[in-house]
Short mmCIF file of the C-alpha atoms (twelve columns), coordinates in Angstrom:
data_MODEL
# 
_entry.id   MODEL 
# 
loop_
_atom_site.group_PDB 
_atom_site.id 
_atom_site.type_symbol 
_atom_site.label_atom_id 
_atom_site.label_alt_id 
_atom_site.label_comp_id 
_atom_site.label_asym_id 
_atom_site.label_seq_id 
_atom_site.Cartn_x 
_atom_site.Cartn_y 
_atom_site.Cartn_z 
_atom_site.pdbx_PDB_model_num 
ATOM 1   C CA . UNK A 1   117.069 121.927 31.999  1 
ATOM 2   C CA . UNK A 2   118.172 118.421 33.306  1 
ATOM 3   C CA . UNK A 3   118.377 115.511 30.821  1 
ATOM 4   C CA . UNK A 4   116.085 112.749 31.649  1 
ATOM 5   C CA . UNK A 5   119.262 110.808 32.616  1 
ATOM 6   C CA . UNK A 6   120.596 113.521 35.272  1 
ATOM 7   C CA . UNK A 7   116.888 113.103 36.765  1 
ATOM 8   C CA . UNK A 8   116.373 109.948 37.500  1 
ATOM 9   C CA . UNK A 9   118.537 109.758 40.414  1 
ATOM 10  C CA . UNK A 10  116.294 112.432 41.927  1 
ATOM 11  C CA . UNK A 11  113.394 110.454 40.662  1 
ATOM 12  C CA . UNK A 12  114.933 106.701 42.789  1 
ATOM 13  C CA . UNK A 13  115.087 109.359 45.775  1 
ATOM 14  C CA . UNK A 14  111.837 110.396 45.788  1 
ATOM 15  C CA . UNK A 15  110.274 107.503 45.560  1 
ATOM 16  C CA . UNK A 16  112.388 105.375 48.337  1 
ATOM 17  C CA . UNK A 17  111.250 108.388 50.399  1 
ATOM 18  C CA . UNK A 18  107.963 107.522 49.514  1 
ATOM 19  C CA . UNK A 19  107.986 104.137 50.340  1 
ATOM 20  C CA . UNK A 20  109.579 104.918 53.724  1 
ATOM 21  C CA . UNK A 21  106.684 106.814 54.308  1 
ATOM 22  C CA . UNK A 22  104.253 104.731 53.616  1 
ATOM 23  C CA . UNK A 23  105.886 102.044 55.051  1 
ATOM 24  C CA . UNK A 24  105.849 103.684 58.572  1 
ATOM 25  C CA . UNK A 25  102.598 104.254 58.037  1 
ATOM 26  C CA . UNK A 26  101.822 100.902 57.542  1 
ATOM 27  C CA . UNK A 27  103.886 99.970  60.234  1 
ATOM 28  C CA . UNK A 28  101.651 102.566 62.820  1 
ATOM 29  C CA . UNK A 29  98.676  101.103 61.506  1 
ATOM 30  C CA . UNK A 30  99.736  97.889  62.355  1 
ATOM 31  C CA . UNK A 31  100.677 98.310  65.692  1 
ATOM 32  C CA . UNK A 32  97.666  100.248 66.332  1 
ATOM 33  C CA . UNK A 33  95.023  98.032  65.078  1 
ATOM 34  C CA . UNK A 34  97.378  95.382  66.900  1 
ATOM 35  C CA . UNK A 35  96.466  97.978  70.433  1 
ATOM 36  C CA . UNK A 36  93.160  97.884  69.761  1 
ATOM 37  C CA . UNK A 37  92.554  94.503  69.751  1 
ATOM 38  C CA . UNK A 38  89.768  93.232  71.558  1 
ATOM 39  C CA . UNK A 39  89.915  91.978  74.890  1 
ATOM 40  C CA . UNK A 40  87.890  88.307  75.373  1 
ATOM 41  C CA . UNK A 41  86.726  87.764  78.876  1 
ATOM 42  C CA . UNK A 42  85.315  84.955  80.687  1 
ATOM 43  C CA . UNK A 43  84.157  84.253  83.835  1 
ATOM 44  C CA . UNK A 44  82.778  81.445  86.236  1 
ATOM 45  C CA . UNK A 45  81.464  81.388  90.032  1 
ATOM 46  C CA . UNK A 46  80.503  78.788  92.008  1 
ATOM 47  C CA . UNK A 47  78.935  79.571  95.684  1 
ATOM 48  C CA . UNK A 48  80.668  76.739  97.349  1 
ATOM 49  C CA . UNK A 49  78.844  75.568  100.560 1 
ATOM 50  C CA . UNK A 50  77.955  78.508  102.031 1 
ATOM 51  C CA . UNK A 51  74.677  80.071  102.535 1 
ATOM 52  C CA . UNK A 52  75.329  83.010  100.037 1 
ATOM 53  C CA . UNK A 53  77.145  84.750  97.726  1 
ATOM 54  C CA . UNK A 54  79.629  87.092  98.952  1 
ATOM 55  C CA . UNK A 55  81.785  87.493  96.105  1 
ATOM 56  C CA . UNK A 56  81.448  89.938  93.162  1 
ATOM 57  C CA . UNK A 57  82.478  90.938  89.849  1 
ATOM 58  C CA . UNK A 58  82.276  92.898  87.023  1 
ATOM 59  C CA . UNK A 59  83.992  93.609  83.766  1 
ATOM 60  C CA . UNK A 60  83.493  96.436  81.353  1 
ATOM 61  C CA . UNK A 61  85.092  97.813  77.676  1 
ATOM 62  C CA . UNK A 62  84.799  101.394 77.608  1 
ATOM 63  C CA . UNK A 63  87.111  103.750 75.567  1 
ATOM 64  C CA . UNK A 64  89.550  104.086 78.172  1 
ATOM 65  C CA . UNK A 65  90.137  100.009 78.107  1 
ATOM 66  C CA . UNK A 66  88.812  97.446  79.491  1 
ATOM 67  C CA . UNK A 67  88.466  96.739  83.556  1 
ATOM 68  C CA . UNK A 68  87.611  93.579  85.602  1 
ATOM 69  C CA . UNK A 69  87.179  94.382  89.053  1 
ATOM 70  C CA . UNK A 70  86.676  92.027  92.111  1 
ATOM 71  C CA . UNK A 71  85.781  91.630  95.575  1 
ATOM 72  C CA . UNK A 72  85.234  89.018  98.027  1 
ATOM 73  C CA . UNK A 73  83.466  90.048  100.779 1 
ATOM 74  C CA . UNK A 74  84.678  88.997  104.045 1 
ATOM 75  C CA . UNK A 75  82.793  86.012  104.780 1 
ATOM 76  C CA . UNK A 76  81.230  85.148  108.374 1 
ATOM 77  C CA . UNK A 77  80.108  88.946  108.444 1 
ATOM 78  C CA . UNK A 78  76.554  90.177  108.091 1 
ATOM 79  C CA . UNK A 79  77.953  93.091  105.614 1 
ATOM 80  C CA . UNK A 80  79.720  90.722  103.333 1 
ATOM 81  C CA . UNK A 81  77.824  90.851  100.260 1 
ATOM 82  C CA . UNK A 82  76.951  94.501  100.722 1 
ATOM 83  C CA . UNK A 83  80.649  95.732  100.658 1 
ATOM 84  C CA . UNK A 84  81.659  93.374  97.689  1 
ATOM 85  C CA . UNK A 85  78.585  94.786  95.539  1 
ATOM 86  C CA . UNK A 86  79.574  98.185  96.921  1 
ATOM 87  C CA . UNK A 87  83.105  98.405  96.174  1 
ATOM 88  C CA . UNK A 88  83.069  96.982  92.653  1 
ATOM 89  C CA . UNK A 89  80.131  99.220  91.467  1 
ATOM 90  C CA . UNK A 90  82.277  102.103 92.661  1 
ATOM 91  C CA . UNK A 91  85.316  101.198 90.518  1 
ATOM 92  C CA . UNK A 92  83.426  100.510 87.554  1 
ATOM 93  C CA . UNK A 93  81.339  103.841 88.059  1 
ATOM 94  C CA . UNK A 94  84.931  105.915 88.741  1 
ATOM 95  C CA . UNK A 95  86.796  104.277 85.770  1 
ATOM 96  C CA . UNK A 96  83.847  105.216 83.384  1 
ATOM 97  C CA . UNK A 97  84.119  108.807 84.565  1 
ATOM 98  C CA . UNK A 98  87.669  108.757 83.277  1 
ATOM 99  C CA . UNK A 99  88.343  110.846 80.180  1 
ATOM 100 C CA . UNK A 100 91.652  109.299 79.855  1 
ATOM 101 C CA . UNK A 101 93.830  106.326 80.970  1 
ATOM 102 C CA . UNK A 102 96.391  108.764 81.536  1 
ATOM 103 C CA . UNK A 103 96.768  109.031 85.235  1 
ATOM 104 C CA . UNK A 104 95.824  105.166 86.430  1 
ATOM 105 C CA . UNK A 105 97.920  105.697 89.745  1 
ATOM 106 C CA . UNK A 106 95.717  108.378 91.191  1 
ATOM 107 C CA . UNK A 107 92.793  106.663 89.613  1 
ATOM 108 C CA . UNK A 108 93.332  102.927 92.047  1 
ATOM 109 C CA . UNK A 109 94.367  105.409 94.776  1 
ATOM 110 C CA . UNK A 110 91.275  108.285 95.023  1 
ATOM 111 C CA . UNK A 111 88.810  104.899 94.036  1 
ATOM 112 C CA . UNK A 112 90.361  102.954 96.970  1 
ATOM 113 C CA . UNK A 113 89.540  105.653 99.129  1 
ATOM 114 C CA . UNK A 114 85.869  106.703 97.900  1 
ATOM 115 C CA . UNK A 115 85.609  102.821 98.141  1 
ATOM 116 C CA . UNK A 116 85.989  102.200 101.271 1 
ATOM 117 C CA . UNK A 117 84.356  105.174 102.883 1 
ATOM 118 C CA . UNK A 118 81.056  104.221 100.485 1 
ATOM 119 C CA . UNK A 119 81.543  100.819 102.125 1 
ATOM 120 C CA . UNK A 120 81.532  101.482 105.837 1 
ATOM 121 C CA . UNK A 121 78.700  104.022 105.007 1 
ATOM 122 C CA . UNK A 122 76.413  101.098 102.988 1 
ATOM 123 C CA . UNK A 123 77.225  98.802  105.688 1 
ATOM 124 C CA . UNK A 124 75.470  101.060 108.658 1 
ATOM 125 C CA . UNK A 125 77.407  99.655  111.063 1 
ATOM 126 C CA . UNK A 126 77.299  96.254  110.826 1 
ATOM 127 C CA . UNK A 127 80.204  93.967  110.725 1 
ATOM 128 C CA . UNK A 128 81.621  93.567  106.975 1 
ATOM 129 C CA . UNK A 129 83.950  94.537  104.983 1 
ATOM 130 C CA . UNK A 130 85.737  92.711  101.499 1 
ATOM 131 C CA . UNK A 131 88.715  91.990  99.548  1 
ATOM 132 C CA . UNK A 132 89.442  93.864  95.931  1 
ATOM 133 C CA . UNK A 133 91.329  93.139  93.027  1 
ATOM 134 C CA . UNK A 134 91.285  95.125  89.907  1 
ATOM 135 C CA . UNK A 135 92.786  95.195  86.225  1 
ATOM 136 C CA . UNK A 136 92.798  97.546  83.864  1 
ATOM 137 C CA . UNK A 137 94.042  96.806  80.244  1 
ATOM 138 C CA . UNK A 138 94.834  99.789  77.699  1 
ATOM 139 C CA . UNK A 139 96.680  99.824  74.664  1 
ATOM 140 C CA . UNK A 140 98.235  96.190  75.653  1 
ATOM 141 C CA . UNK A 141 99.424  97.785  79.014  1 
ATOM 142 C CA . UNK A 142 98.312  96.458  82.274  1 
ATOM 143 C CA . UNK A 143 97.552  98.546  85.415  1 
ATOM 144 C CA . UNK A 144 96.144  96.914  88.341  1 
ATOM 145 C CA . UNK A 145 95.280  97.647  92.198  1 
ATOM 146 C CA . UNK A 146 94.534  95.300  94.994  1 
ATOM 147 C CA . UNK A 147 93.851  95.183  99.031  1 
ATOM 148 C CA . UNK A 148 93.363  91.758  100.429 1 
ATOM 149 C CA . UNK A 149 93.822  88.278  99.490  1 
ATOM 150 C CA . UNK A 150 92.137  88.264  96.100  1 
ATOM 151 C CA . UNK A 151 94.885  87.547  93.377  1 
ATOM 152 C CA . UNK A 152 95.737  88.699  90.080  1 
ATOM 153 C CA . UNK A 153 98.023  86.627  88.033  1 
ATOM 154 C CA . UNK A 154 99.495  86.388  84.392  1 
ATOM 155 C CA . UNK A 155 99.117  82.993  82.851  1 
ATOM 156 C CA . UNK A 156 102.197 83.367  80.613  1 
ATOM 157 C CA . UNK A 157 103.965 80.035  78.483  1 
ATOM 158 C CA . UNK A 158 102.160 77.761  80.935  1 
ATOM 159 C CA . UNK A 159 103.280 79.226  83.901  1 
ATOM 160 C CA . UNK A 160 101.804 82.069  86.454  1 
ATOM 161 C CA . UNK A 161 103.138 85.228  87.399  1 
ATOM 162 C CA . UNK A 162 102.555 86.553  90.504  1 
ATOM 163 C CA . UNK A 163 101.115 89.866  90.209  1 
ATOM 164 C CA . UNK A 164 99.640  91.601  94.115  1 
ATOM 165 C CA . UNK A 165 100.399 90.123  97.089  1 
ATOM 166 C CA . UNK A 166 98.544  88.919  100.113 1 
ATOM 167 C CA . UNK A 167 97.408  91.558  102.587 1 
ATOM 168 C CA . UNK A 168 97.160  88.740  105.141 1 
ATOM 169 C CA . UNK A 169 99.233  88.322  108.547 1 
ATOM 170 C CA . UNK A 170 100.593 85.275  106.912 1 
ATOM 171 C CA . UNK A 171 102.226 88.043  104.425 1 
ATOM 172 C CA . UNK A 172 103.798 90.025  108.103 1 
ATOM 173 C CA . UNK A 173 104.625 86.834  109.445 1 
ATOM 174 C CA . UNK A 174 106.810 85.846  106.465 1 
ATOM 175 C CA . UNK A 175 108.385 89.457  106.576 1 
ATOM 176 C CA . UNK A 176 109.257 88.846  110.055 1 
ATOM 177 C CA . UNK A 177 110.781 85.632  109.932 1 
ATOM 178 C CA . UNK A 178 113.108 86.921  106.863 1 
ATOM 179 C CA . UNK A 179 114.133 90.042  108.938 1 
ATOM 180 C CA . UNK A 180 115.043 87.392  111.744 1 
ATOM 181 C CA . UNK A 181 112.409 88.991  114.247 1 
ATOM 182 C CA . UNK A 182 110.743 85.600  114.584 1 
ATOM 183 C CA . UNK A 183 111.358 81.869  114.149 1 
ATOM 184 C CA . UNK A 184 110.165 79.919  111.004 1 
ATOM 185 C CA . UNK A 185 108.266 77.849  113.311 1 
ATOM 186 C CA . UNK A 186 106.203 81.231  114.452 1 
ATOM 187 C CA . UNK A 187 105.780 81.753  111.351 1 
ATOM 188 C CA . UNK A 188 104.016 78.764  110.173 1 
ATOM 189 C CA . UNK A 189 102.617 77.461  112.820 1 
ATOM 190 C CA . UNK A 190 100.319 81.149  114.329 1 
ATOM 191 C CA . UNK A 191 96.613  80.422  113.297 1 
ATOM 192 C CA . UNK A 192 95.855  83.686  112.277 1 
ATOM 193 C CA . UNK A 193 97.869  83.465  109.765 1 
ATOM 194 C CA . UNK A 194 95.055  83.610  106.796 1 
ATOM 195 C CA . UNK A 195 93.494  86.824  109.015 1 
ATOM 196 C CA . UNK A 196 93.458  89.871  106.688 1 
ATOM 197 C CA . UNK A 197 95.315  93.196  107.848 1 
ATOM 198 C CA . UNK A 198 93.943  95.592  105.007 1 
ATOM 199 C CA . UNK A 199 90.972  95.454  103.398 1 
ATOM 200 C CA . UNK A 200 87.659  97.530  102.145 1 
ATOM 201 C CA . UNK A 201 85.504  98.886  104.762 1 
ATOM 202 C CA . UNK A 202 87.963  98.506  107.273 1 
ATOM 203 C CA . UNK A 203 88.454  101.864 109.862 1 
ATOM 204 C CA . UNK A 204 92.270  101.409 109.345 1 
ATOM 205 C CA . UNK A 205 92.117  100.701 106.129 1 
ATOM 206 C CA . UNK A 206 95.687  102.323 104.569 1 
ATOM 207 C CA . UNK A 207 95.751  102.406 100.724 1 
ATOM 208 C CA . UNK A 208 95.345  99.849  97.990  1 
ATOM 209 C CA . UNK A 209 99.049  97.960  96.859  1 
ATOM 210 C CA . UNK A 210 99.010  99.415  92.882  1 
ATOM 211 C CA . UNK A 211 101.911 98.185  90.225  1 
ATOM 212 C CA . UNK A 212 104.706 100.980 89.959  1 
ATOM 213 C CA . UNK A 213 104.715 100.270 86.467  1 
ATOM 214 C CA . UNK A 214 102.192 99.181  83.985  1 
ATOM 215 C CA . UNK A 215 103.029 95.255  82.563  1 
ATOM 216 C CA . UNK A 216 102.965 95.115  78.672  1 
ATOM 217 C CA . UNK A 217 100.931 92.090  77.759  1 
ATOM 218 C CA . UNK A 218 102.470 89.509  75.490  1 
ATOM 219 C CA . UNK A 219 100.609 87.144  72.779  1 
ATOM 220 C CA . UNK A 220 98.442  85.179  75.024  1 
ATOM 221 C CA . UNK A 221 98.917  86.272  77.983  1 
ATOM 222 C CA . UNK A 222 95.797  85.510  80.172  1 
ATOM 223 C CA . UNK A 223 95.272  88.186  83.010  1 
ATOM 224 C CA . UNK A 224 93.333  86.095  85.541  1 
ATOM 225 C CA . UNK A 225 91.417  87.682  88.706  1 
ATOM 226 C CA . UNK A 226 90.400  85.022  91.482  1 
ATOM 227 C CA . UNK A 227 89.045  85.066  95.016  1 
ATOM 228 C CA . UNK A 228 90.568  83.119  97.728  1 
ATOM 229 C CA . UNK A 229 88.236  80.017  96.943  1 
ATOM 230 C CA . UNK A 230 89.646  79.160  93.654  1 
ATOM 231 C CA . UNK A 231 93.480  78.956  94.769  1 
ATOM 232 C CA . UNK A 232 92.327  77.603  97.874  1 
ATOM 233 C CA . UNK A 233 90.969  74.687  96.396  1 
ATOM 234 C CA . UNK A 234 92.566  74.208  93.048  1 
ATOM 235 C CA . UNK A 235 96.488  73.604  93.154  1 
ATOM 236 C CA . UNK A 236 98.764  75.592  90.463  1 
ATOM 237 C CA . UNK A 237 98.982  72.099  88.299  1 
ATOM 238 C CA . UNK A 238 95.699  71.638  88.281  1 
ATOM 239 C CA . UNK A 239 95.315  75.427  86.945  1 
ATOM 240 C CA . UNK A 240 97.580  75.153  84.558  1 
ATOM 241 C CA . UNK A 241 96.567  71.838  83.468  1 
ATOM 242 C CA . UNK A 242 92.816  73.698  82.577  1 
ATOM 243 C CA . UNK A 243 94.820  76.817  80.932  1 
ATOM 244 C CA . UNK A 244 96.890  75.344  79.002  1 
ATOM 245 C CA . UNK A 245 94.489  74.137  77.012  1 
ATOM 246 C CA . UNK A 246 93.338  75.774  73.404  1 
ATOM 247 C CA . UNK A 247 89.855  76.865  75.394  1 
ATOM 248 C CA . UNK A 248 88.075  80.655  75.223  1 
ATOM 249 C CA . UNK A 249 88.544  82.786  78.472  1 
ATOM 250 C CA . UNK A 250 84.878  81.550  79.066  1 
ATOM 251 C CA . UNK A 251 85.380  78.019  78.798  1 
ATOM 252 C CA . UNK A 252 88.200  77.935  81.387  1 
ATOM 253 C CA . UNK A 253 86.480  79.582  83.320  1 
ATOM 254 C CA . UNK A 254 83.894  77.275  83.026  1 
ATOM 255 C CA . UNK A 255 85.960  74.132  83.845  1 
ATOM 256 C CA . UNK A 256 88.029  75.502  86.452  1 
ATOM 257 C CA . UNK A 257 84.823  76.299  88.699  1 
ATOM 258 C CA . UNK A 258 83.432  72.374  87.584  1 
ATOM 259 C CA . UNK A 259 86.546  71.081  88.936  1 
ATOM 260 C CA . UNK A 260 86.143  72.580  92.050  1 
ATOM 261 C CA . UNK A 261 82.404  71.510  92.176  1 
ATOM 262 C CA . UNK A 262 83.752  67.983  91.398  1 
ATOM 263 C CA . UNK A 263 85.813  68.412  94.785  1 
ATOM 264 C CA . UNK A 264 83.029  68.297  96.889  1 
ATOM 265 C CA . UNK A 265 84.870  69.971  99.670  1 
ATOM 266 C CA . UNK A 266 82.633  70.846  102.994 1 
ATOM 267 C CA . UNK A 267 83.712  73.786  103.632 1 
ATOM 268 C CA . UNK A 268 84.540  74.893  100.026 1 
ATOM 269 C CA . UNK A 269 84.003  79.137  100.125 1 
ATOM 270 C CA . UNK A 270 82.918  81.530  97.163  1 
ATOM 271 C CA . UNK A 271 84.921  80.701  94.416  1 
ATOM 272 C CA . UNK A 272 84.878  83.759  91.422  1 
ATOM 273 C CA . UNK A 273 87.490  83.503  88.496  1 
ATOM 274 C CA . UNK A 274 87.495  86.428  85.528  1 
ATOM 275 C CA . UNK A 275 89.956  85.723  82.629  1 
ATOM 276 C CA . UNK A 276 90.801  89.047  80.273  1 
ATOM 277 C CA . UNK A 277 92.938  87.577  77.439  1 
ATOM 278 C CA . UNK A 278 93.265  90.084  74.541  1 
ATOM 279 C CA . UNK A 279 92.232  89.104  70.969  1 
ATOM 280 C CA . UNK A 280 95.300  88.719  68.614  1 
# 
């Protein structure tokens, strides 16, 4: 039998294992609880001076994460609205078919696809097509897909991150010039240059641009989603100016589209902004 004093080093042992334990556990719990934050959205639209809507949106929480999804539609075409409504409604409706976040990459692929065919088909023929942008966020991981000229951006420390790029000819042009196929003056000065060369509900359409990796999120990191009207309009300072300040998702939202009302351009387009910033 061992003394009381030959057992207490077995007795220090077990409880530092103990402790361990439950400090691990703790530690899990915490980073868990810390995953499943909430995400806070916000949004704002403004129609601009044109004769409709043609921009879209949607976001929705569902078990898998939470998505914000959209579309422009191309504006000037008959179909414009039709293929925006059309192409978010079928990423929401795919994403909450998921059982699992597992496989996002064939998930932005297969939608794109379904997408676009369910596009050209609600469209009937007429002229139309629109731009996409989506975002997933899962477990503080960001996954995201995108055709066209809608952006998605991280508002990070007061500066953006440039997330998707332009599917516009502007986009070739650039490529060209750095390849030394063209001169920087073709490359500024063609007029096409804002002319889209992949899009939704487009015959040649040729796959949606998706992140290789998925970004991990920092502490308030905003995940912003825009059409072409808000960066358009708005220059980066004056974005960051509105961001920057201690406002809900919904509130920026909010004043970005009144300074762009306050603009009272002519011509000012659709202009949608969604802001996902997760709860911490």
């Amino acid at each position: 039998m061992l003394s009381q004093s030959g057992a207490f080093p077995y007795v220090v042992l077990l409880a530092l294992g103990v402790s361990l334990i439950i400090l691990l556990m703790v530690r899990q719990a915490l980073v868990r609880s810390q995953a499943e934050q909430p995400i806070v959205i916000g949004n704002g639209q403004t129609m601009g001076q044109r004769e409709e809507q043609d921009d879209y949106f949607s976001a929705i929480v569902s078990p898998n994460g939470t998505i914000a999804v959209l579309a422009d539609g191309i504006s000037g075409l008959s179909g414009g609205r039709a293929a925006s409504t059309t192409a978010v409604s079928t990423f929401v409706k795919q994403f909450l078919k998921l059982e699992h976040a597992s496989d996002m990459t064939g998930y932005f692929t297969e939608t794109a696809a379904l997408a676009n065919k369910e596009v050209m088909q609600s469209l009937k023929g007429a002229q139309g097509g629109t731009t996409l942008v989506a975002a997933v966020i899962s477990d503080g991981l960001l996954y995201w897909g995108a055709v066209g000229d809608s952006l998605l951006r991280i508002f990070r420390n007061g500066e953006f991150i440039d997330v998707n790029s332009k599917h516009t000819l502007e986009s070739v042009l650039e490529e060209r010039y750095a390849s030394g196929d063209i001169s920087r003056e073709e490359a500024l000065g063609s007029p096409m240059r804002k002319q889209l060369v992949n899009y939704l509900g487009y015959e040649a359409f040729k796959n949606i641009e998706i992140g290789s990796e998925p970004i991990r999120l920092l502490k308030r990191d905003k995940v912003i989603l825009c059409s072409d009207g808000i960066y358009n309009t708005l220059t980066e300072i004056e974005l960051e100016d509105i961001l920057t300040k201690p406002l809900s998702p919904y509130d920026a939202a909010q004043e970005i589209i009144a300074a762009i009302e306050e603009k009272k351009l002519k011509h000012q387009d659709n202009a949608t902004i969604v802001i996902l910033e997760k709860g911490w």
